[in-house]
C-alpha positions as CSV (number, residue, x, y, z in Angstrom):
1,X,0.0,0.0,0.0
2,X,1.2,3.6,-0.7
3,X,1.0,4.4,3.0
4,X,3.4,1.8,3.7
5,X,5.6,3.0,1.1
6,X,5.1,6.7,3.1
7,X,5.8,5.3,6.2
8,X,9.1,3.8,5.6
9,X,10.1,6.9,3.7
10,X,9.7,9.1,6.9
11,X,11.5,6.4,8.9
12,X,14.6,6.5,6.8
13,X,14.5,10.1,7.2
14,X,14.7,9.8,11.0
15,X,14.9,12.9,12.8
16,X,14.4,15.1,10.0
17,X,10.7,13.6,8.4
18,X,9.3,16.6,10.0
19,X,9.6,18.7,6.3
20,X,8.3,15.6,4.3
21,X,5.2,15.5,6.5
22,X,5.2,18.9,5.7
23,X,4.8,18.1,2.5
24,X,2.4,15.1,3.2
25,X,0.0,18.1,4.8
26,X,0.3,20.2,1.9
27,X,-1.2,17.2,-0.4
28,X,-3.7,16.7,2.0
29,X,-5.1,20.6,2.4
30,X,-5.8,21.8,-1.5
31,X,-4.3,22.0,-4.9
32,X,-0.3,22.7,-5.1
33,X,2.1,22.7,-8.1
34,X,5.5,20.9,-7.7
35,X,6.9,24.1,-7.3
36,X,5.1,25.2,-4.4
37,X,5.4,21.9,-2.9
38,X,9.2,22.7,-2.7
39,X,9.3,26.2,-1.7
40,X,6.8,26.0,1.2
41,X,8.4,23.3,3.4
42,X,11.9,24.2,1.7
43,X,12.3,20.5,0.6
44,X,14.5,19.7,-2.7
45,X,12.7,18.8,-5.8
46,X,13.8,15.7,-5.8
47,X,12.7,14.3,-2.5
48,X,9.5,15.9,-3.2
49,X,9.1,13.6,-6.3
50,X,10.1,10.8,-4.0
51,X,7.2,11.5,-2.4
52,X,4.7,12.1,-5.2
53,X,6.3,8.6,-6.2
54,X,5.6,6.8,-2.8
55,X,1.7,8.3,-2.8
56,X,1.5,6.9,-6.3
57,X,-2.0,6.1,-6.7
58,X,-3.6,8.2,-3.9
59,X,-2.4,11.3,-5.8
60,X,-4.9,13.4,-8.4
61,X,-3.0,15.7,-10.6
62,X,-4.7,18.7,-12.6
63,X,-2.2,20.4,-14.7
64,X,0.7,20.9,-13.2
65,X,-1.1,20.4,-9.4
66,X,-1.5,17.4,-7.3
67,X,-3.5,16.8,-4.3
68,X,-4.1,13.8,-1.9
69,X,-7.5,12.0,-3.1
70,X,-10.2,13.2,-0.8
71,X,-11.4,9.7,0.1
72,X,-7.8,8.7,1.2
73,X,-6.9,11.7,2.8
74,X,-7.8,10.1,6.2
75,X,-5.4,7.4,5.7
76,X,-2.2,10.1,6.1
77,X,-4.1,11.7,8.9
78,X,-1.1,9.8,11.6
79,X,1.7,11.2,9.1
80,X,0.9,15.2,9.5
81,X,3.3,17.4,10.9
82,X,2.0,19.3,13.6
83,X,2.2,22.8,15.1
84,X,5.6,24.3,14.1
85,X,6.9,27.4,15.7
86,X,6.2,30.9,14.2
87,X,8.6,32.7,12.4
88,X,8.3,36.3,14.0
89,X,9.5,38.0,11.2
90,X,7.3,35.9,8.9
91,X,4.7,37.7,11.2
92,X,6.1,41.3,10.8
93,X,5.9,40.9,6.9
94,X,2.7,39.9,7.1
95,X,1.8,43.5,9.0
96,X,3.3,45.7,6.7
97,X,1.5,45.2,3.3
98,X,2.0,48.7,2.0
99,X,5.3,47.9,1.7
100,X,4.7,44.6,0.2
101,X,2.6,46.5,-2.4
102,X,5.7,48.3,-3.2
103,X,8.4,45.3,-3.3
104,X,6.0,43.4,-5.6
105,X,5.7,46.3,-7.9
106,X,9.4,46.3,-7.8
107,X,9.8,43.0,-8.9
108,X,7.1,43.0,-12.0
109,X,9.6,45.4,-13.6
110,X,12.5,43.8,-12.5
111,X,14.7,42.7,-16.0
112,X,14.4,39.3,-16.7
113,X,16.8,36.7,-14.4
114,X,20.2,35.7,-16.8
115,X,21.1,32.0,-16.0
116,X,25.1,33.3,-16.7
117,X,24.9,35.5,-13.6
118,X,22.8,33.3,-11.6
119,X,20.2,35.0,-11.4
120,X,17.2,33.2,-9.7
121,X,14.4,35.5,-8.1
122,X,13.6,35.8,-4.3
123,X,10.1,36.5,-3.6
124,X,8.7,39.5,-2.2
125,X,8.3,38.5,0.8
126,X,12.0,37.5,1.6
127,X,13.1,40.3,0.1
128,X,10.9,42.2,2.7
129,X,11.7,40.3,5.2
130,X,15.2,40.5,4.9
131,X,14.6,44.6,5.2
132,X,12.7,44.1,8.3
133,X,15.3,41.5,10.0
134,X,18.2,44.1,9.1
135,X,15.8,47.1,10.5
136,X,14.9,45.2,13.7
137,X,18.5,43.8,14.3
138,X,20.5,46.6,13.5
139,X,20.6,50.6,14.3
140,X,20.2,51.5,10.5
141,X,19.5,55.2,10.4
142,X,22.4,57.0,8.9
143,X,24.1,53.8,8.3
144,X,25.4,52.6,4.9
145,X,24.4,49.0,3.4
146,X,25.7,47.8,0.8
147,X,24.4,45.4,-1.8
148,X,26.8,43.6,-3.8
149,X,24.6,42.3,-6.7
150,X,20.9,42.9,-5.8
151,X,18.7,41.1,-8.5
152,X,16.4,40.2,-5.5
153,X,16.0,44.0,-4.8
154,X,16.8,43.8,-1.4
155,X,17.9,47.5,-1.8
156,X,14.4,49.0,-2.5
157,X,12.6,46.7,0.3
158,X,15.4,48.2,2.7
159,X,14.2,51.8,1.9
160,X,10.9,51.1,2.1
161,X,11.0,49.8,5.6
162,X,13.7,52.6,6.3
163,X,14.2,55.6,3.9
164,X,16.9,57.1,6.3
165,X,19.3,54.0,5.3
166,X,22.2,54.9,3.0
167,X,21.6,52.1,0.7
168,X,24.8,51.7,-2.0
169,X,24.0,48.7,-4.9
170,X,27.1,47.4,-6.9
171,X,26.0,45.1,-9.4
172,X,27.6,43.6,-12.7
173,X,23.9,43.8,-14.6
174,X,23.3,47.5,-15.8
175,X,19.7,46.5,-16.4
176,X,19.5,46.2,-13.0
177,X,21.0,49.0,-11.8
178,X,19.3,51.5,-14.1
179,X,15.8,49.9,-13.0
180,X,16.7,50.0,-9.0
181,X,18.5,53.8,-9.7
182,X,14.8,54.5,-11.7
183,X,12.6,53.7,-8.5
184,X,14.1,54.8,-5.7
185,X,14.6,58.1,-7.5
186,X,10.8,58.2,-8.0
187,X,10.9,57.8,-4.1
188,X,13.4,60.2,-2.9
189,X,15.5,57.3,-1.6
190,X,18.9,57.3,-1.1
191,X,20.2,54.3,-3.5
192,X,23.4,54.8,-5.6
193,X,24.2,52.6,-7.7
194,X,28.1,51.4,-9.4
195,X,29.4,49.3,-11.8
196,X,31.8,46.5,-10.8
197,X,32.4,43.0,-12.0
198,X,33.8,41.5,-8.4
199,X,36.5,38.9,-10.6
200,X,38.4,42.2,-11.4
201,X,38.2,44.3,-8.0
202,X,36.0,47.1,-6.6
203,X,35.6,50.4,-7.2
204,X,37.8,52.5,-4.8
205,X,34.7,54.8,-3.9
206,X,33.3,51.5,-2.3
207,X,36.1,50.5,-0.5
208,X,35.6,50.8,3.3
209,X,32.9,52.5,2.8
210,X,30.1,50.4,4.8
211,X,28.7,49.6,7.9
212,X,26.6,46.3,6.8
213,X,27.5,44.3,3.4
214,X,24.1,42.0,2.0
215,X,24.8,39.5,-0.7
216,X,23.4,36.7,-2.3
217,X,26.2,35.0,-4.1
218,X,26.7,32.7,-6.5
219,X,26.3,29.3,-4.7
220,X,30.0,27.7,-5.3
221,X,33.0,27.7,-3.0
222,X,34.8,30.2,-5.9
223,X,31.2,32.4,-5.6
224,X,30.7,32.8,-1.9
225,X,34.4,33.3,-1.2
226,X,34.7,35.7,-3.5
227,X,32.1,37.8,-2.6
228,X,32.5,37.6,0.9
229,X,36.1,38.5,0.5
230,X,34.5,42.4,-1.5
231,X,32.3,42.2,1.2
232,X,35.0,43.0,3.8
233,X,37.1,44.9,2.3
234,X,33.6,47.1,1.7
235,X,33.1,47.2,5.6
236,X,34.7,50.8,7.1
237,X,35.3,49.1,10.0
238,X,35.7,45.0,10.4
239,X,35.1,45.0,14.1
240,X,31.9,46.4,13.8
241,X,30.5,45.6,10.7
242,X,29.1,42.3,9.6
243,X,28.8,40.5,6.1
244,X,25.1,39.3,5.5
245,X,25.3,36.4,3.4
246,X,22.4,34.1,1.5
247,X,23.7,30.4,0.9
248,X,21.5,27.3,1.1
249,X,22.8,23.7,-0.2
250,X,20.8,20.3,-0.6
251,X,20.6,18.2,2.4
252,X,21.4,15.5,-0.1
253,X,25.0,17.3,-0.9
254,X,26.1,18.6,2.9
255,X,29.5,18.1,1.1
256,X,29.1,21.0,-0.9
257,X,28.2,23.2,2.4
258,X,31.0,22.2,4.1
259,X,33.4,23.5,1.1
260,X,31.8,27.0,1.1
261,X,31.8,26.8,5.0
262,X,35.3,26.5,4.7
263,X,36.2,29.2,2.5
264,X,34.3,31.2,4.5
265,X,36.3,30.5,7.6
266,X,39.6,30.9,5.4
267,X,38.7,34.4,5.3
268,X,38.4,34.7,8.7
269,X,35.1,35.1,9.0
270,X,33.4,34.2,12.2
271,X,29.5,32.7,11.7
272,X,27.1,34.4,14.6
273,X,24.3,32.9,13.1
274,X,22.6,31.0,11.0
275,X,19.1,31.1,10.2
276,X,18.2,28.3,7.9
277,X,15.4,28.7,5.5
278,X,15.5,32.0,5.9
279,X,15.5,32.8,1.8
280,X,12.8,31.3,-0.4
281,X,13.3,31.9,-4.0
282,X,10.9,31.5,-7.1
283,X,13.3,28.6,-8.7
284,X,16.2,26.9,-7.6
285,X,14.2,23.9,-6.8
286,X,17.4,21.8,-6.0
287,X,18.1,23.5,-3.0
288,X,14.9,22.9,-1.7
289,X,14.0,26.6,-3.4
290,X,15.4,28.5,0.3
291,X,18.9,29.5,1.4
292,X,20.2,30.1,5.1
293,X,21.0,33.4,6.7
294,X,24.7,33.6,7.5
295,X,25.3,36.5,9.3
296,X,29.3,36.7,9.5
297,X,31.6,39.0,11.6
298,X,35.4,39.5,10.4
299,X,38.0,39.1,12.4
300,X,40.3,41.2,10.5
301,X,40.4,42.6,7.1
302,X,41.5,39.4,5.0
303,X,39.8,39.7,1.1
304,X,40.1,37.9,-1.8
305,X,43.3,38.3,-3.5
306,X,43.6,38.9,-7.2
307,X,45.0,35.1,-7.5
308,X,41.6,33.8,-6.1
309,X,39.3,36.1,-7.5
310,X,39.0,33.4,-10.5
311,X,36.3,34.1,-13.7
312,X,34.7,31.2,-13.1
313,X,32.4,31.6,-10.3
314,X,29.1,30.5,-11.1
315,X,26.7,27.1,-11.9
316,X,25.9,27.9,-15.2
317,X,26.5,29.5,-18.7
318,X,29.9,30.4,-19.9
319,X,31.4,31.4,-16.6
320,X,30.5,28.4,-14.7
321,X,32.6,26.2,-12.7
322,X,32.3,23.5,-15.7
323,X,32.8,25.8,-18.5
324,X,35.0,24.8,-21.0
325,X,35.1,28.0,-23.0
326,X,35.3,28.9,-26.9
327,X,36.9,26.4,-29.5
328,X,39.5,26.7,-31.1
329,X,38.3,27.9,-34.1
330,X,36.7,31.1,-32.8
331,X,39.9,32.3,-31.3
332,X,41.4,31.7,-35.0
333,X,38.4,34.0,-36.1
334,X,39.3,36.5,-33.5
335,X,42.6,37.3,-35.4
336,X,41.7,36.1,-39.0
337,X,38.7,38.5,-38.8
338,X,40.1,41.4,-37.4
339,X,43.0,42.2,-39.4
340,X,45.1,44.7,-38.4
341,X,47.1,48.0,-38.9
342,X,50.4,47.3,-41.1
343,X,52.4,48.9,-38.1
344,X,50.9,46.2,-35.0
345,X,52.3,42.5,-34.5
346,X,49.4,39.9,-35.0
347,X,46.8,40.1,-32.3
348,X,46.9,37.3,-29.7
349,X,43.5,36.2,-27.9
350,X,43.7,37.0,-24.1
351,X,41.8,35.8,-21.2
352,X,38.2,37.0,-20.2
353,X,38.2,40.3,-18.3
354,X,41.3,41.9,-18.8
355,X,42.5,43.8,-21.4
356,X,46.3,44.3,-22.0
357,X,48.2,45.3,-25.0
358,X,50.4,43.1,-27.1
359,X,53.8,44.5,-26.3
360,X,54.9,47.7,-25.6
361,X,53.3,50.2,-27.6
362,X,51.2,47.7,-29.6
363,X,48.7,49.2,-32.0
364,X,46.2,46.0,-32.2
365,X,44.9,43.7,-29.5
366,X,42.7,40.6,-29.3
367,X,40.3,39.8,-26.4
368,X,38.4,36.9,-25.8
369,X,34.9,37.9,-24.3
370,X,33.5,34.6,-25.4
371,X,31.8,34.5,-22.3
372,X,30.4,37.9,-21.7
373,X,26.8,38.1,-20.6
374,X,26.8,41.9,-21.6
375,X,28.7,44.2,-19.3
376,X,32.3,43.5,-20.3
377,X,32.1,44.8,-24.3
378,X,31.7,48.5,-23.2
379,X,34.3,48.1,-20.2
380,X,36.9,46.7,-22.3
381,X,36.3,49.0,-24.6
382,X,36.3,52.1,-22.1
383,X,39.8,50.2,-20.4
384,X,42.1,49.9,-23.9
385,X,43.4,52.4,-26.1
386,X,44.6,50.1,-28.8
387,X,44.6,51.9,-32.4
388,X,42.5,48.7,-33.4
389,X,40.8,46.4,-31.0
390,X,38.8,43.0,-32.1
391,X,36.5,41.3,-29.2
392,X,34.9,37.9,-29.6
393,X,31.3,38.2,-28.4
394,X,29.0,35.8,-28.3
395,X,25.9,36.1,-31.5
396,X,23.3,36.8,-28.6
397,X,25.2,39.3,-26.8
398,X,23.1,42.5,-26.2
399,X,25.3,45.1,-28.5
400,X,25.9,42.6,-31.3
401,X,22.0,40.7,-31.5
402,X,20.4,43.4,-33.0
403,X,21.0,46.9,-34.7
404,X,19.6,48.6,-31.8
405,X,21.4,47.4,-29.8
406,X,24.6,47.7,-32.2
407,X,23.6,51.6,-32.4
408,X,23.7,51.7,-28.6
409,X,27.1,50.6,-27.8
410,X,28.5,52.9,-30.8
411,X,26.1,55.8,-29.5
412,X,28.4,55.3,-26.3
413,X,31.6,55.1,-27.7
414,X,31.8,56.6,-31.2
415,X,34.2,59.4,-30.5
416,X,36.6,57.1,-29.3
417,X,36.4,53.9,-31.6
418,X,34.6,53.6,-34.7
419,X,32.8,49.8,-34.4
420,X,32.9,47.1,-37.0
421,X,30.3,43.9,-36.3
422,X,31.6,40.8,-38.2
423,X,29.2,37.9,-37.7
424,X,30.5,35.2,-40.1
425,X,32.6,33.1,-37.4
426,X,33.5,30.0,-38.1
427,X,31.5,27.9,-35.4
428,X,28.1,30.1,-36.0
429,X,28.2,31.0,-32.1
430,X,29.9,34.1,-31.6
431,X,30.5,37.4,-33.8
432,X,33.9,39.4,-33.7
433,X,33.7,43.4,-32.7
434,X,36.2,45.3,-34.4
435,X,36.9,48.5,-32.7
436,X,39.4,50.9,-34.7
437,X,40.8,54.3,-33.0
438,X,39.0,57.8,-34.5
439,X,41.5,60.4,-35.3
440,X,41.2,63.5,-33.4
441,X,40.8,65.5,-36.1
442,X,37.4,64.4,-37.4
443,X,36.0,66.0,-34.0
444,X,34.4,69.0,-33.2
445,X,35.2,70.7,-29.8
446,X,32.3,68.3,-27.7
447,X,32.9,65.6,-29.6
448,X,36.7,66.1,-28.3
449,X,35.5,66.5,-25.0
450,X,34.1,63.8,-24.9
451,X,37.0,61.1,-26.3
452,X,39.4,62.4,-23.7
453,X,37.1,61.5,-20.7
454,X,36.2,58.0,-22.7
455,X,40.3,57.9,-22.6
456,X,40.4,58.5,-19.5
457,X,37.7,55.8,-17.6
458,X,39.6,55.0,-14.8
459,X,40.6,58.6,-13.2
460,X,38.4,60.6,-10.9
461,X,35.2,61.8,-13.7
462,X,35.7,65.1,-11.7
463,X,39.4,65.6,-12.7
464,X,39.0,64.2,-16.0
465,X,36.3,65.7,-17.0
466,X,38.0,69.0,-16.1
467,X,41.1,68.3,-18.0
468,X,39.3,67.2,-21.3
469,X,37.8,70.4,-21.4
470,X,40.5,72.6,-20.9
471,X,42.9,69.9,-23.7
472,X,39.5,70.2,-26.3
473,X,39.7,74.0,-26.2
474,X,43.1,73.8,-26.6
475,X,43.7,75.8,-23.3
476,X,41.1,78.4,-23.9
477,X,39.7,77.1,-21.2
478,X,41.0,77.9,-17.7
479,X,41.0,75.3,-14.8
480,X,38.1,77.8,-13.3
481,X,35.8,77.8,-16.0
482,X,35.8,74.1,-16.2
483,X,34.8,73.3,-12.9
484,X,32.4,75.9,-13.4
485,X,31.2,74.4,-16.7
486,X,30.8,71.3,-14.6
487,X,28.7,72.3,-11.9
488,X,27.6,69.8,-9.2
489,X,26.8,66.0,-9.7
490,X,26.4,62.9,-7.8
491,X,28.9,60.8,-9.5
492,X,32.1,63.1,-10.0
493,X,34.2,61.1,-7.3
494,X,33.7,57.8,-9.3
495,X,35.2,56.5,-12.5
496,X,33.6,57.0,-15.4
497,X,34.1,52.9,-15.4
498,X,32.5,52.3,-12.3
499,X,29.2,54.3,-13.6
500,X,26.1,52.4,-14.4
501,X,25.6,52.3,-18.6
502,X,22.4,54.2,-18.6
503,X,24.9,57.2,-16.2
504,X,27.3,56.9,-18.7
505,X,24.8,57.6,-21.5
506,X,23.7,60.6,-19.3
507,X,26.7,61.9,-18.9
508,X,28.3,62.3,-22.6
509,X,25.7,64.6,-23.5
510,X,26.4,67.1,-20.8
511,X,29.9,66.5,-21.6
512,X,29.7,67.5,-25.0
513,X,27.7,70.5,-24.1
514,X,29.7,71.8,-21.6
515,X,32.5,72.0,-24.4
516,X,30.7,73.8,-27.3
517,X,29.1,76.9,-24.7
């Protein structure tokens, strides 16, 4: 009989049956999709199905639900679950529904999840609730929190529960950041939002700049450590501040926990708690669709060095783990497409991220962003002054897919490389971006302007900005009537490198302008 079958599955689970009876009173109360049947009890998929499998013929299935039959129901009455304990800040989300309201409205516009960056979504309700737990543990009012990545929106949930929070979101998606930098600018809120890819550093404006550090990593021993290593050297002070991290693992792979437990503790990180469960997620159905609280206090300022801040961090696409990258015959495209200025030696392809010329002086180089999900196109291009550059990009990447988006890189960077999209790879799968220097002499003064501060990406925007008018107008310019051609704005302590793509694109026109007056 399928009880029998039920009855020996909770005794091989022992102690911890109480989630699969969990489960068992799910069935047994109303209609619930496989989905929600993980999620709720934060059970993985896959011992969920060994249920489903051991009720066998006492389940009804509609669609994609499933129910206990009605007249068998009784029969699993001695296998339910009992009273559990309230969660009491399940409870305080439940009393502020306002600001529900304005997490889930959040969230509809949210940009669609990429499976390269690991993106899987965390409802509304943890993303609340992780606002209140942070508001009711710590003194938050004219604090700083920072969010490295933030596709769950944790950011805007903080604000809502407490606008006084100085909320700082450094993401590698500038999708994301334009929408989060959109709403809480609709609100008043304090959010400010950078560029950073973590493999390659952090912006120096971030650096010891924060009280508390949230982030919800990619789950691999390379992801979490990496992160958590920003995350301290993000923290103004290590002996006060503490590193919020999300993680959750199968129960059926402790293994894996133990490896990222590890790393954690390699970087000296001390756990004061963990809350398990504490995270439930629309997806991620392997973990049982939930992740633990890890709330981590340094014991000194350890990071992640350059040597261990390794490009592959994540469980899937191109940068994951298991990637094996490009073949062979795309890197021969990468040079074989692009050729190159009679004075430059023959490009070579170079790793993913980093962008260094071929010998001193070179004129040509050759970068392999096989694996870019989007961001790194416009930053390599921003970081190299090659007199000809070519990039392998995959077909579906966002600046080569379509001649929108094809206009909107070069809209970016047209006074600084003119752009060249060759699609005819060998292999079918990627496209080679050929980027070739513009002379300076085909400019007009804004136009000038605004090559030298594209030139320029990693100095202070301030500075740079300053100089590039003063070097388009050929000195006609004093140092004084630049700065006060300038004005006041947020961003003029950050790179132009470290600016969200939708800033940058703000920016160039004033730039420009502030030239031709």
């Amino acid at each position: 009989m399928a009880t029998e079958l039920v009855r020996a599955l909770l005794a091989e689970r022992g102690p911890h049956a109480r989630k699969l009876r969990r489960v068992l009173d799910l069935l047994a109360t109303d209609w619930h999709t496989l989905a929600e049947l993980v999620r709720l009890p934060a059970v993985p998929r896959r011992t969920v199905q060994e249920v489903l499998t051991a009720v066998g013929d006492d389940l009804e299935a509609k669609g994609d639900r499933f129910r206990l039959a009605p007249a068998r129901a009784a029969d699993y009455a001695g296998f339910r679950a009992g009273d559990e304990l309230p969660d009491p800040v399940d409870a305080l989300v439940s009393r502020h529904t306002a600001q529900l309201r304005s997490v889930l409205a959040d969230i509809a516009g949210v940009p669609a999840p990429l499976a390269a960056l690991d993106h899987v979504q965390a409802t509304a309700e943890t993303a609340l609730k992780r606002a209140l737990w942070l508001d009711t543990t710590y003194d938050l009012a004219g604090r700083t929190l920072l969010c490295l990545g933030d596709h769950d929106l944790t950011s805007l949930a903080v604000c809502a529960v407490n606008p006084e929070v100085e909320v700082v979101v450094v993401d590698v998606d500038d999708r994301l950041l334009e929408h989060i930098a959109r709403r809480a600018a609709e609100r008043g809120w304090p959010v400010r939002t950078i560029h950073a890819d973590f493999r390659f550093g952090l912006p120096p404006a971030v650096l010891e700049s924060a009280d508390l550090v949230f982030s919800d990593p990619p789950y691999t021993p390379e992801g979490m450590g990496l992160f958590a290593g920003r995350a301290v050297e993000c923290l103004a002070d290590p002996g006060r501040g503490r590193v919020l991290l999300a993680y959750g693992f199968s129960d059926r792979t402790p293994a894996l926990g133990l490896k990222v437990q590890q790393e954690l503790q390699r970087l000296g990180l001390v756990f004061e708690a963990i809350l398990p469960a504490f995270h439930r997620f629309d997806g991620a159905q392997a973990i049982g669709s939930a992740a633990d609280l890890y709330v981590c206090r340094p014991t000194s300022r350890r990071s992640a060095s350059p040597a261990s801040a390794k490009t592959a961090i994540y469980t899937h696409g191109p940068q994951s783990v298991e990637a094996t990258g490009p073949g062979s015959t795309a890197l021969a495209a990468l040079v074989d497409l692009a050729p190159r200025p009679e004075s430059s030696p023959p490009p070579k392809p170079r790793a993913p991220g980093w962008a260094e010329p071929i010998g001193k002086g070179a004129a040509s180089l050759a970068v392999d962003l096989s694996g870019d999900p989007g961001p790194w196109l416009l930053r390599t291009l921003l970081a190299c002054s090659p007199g000809r550059m070519a990039a392998l990009v995959p077909n579906n990447h966002p600046n080569v897919a379509s001649a929108a988006g094809q206009q909107e890189l070069t809209s970016l960077v047209g006074t600084r490389f003119a752009l060249r999209f060759l699609r005819s790879t060998p292999d079918g799968k990627h496209c080679v971006v050929v980027a070739d220097q513009v002379l300076a002499g085909t400019l007009d003064v804004g136009g000038l302007a605004v090559r030298e501060v594209l030139m320029r990406a990693h100095g202070k925007l301030g500075n740079v900005w300053r100089e590039a008018l003063i070097t388009a107008t050929r000195g006609a310019m004093t140092k004084r009537e630049a700065r006060e051609r300038i004005g006041e704005h947020d961003d003029l302590e950050l790179r132009l490198i470290d600016l969200p793509r939708h800033r940058i694109a703000e920016l160039l026109p004033l730039i420009r302008e502030s030239a031709s007056h």
